[in-house]
N, C-alpha and C positions, 0 to 999 in steps of 0.2 A: 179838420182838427189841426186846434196849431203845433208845432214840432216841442212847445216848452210843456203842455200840458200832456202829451203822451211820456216824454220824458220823467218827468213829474209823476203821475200816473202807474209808469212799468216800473220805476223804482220804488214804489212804496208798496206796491203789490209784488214783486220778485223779494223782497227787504222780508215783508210779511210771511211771503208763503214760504222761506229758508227756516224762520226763526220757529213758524209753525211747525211744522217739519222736525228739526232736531228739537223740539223742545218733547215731542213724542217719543221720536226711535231715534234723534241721533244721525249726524252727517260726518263720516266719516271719508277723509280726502286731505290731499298734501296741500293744506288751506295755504300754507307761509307760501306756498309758488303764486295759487291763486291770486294772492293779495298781489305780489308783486306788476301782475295785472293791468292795475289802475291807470299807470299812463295810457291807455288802449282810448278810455275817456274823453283826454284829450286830442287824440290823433283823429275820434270820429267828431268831437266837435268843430276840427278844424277843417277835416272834412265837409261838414253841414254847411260852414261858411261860406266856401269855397260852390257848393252845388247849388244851382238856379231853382232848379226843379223842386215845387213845393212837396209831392209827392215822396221825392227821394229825402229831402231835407225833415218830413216827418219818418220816415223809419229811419237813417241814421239819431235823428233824438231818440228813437224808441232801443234801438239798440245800444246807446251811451246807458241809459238810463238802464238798460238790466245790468250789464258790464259793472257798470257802479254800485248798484245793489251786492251784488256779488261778491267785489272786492271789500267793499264794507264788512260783508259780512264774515270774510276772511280773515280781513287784517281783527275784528276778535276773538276769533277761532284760535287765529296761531298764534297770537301771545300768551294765552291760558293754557296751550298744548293740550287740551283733553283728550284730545284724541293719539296723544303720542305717550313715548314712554317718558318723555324730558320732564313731565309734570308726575308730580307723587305728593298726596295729600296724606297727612298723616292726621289722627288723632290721638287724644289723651291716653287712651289705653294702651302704647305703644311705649315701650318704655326703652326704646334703641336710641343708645345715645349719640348715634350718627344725627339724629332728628332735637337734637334738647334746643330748645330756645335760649339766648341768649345775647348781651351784647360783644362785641368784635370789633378789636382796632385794628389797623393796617396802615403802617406809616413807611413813608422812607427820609430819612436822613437828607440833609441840604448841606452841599460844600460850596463854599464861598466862588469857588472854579466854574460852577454851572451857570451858562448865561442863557439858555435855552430850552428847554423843556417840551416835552409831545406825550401827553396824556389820553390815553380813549378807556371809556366806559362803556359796557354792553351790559346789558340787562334787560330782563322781560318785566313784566309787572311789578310796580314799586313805588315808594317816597322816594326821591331823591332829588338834595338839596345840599347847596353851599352857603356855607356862613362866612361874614364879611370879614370876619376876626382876621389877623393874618396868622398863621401859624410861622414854628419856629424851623418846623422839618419841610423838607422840599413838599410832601403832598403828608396829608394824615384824613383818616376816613373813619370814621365813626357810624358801624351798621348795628341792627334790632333784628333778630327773626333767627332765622336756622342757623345752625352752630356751623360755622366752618361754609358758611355758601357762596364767600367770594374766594378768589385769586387774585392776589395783585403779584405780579413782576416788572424788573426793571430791569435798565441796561443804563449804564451812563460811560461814555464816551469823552477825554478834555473837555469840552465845555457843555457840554449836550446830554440830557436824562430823556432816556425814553422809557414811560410808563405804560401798564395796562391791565385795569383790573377790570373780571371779568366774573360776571356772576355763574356755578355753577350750573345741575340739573335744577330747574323751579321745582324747586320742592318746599311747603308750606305747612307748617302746623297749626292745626286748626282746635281751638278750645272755645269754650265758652264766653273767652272774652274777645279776642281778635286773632287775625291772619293778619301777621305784618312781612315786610319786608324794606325796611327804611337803611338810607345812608345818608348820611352829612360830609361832607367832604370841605376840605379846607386845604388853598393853595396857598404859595410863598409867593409874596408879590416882589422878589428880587428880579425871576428868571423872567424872562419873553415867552411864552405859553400857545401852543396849539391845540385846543381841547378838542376831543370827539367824542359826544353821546349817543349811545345807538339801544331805544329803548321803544319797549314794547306798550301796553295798555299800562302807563304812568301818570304819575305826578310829576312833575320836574321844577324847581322853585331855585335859582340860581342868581345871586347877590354876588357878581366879579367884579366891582365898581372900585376893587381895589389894587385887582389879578391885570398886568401887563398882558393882554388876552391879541394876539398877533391872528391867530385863526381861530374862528368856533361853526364848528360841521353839527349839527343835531339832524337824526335821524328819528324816525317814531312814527308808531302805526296811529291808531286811536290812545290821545294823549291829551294832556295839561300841560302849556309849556310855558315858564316866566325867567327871564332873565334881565337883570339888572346889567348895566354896561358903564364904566366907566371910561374915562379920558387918560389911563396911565400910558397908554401905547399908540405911537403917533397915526398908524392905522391899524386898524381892527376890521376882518372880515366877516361875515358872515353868514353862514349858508342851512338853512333851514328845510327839510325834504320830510312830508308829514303826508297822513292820509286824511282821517276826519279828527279835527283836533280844534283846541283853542289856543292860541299864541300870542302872548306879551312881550314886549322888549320895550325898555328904559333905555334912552339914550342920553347923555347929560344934553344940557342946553348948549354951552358953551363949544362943543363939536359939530362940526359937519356931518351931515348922512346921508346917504341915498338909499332908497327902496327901488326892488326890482321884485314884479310878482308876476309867477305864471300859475294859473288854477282859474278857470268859467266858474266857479262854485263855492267864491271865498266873499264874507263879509267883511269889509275893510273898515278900521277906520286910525285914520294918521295926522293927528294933530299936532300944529305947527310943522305941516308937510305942505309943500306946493307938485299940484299935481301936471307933471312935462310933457307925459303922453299919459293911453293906457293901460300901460302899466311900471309907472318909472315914475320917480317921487324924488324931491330934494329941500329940505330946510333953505332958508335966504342964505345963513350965511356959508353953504355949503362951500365956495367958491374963496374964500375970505378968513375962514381957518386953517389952523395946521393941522389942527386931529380932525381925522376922517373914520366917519364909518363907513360899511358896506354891506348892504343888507340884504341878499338874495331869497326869496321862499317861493318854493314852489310844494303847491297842497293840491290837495283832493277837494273835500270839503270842509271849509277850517274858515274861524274867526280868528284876523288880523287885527289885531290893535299895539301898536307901536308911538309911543308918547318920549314926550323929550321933557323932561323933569331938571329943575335946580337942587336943592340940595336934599327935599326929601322926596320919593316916590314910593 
């Protein structure tokens, strides 16, 4: 038997018999540790590389392939918390107005003095998107869903604001029409920006093509991930760390980029990229602009598509 097809094989049947499993009684266990996991994947695929022996090379694929099932089916588990107390679903008949749906702003003030900015967002399951507008305040956020469910605090220092809003216990009200939980968020394109997303089973849809974006860290289990990238900042970082996800990035044309990807289990595809090794990607005129990008992702199992757009994407 060859090592792709038992691999192949013990994950869709471990994948199976999890989801059969709780969908009867229920798997309770510290799934968020489980999930963390998933690198294990690649250490035994590196492993398999590495072994001669055809033998051994089919049971380390057989053991990747439950490993991965596993953490798969973790990293759903512990974004939804069902099994913790951080989740709490409420319905209609519940008339505590800890729980009232409603929408929620959260801003901070912008002083002309701030030349630097460090934003991080954490959230479990969610909308959450930025609009290109520029605002007039350092950061303004515009959420839907439970009354009072983020945090934001800040700190600013001479020239420097450090941000950090941060979604409470998942708690969702559930009606007859929907379970939301949405944010729109909007940054000042004056300051130089370090952004950090750290989010669970999401949407994420981010238009910064206007945000002087110095560093962008996104974190996320099983996700949706889209961001637009602009040229305001002469280099932009950025480092991507996903489990089973779909992942987009706009880069303008007119900038240099580089792609770096570590994951056996990701569908690529990079247009107007030349491929150097593989796993290392660079536009022609990477060498020949001043704005640079830098594009780090390492996945689990995740579709890569990263496209370089003029003026509309």
């Amino acid at each position: 038997m060859k090592p792709k097809h038992l691999f192949w094989g013990l994950l869709f049947i471990t994948l199976g018999i999890l989801i059969l499993i709780n969908n009867f009684s229920g798997l309770y266990w510290d799934w968020l540790g489980l999930w963390k996991l998933w690198p294990l994947v690649f250490i035994l695929w590196g492993i398999s590389i590495m072994v001669k022996n055809n033998g051994a090379k089919v049971l380390i694929a057989g053991a990747a392939g439950i490993v991965l099932a596993i953490t798969l089916f973790a990293s759903f588990k512990s974004v939804v918390h069902l099994a913790t107390n951080d989740f709490n679903i409420v319905f209609d008949d519940d008339s505590s107005s800890d729980y009232k749906y409603e929408f929620t702003d959260y801003s901070e003030p912008f002083s002309g003095k701030i030349q630097t900015a460090d934003f991080r967002f954490k959230a479990g399951a969610g909308t959450f998107t930025s609009a290109s507008d520029s605002s007039s305040k350092l950061f303004f956020a515009h959420t839907e869903g439970v009354k009072d469910n983020y945090e934001l605090s800040s700190r600013v220092t001479d020239s420097n604001a450090e941000l950090m809003m941060e979604m409470r216990k998942a708690r969702f009200r559930i009606n007859a029409h929907s379970m939301r939980n949405r944010v729109e968020m909007y940054f000042n394109p004056e300051p130089l920006w370090d952004l950090s997303f750290d989010v669970g089973a999401a949407s994420v849809n981010l238009d910064l093509s206007p945000v002087k974006v110095r560093n962008l860290r996104v974190g996320m289990g099983a996700a949706s991930f889209k961001v637009k990238l602009g040229n305001a900042s002469n280099r932009t970082d950025v480092s991507v760390e996903s489990g089973a996800s779909k992942v987009e990035i706009g880069v303008p044309e007119n900038s240099g980029c580089e792609i770096r990807t570590e994951g056996a289990l990701n569908s690529t595809d990079f247009q107007g990229f030349k491929k150097i090794n593989s796993d290392l990607y660079r536009t022609a005129n990477f060498d020949s602009t001043a704005n640079k990008i830098y594009i780090h992702i390492s996945s689990g199992v995740s579709s890569l598509d990263i496209n370089r757009y003029g003026r509309e994407w």
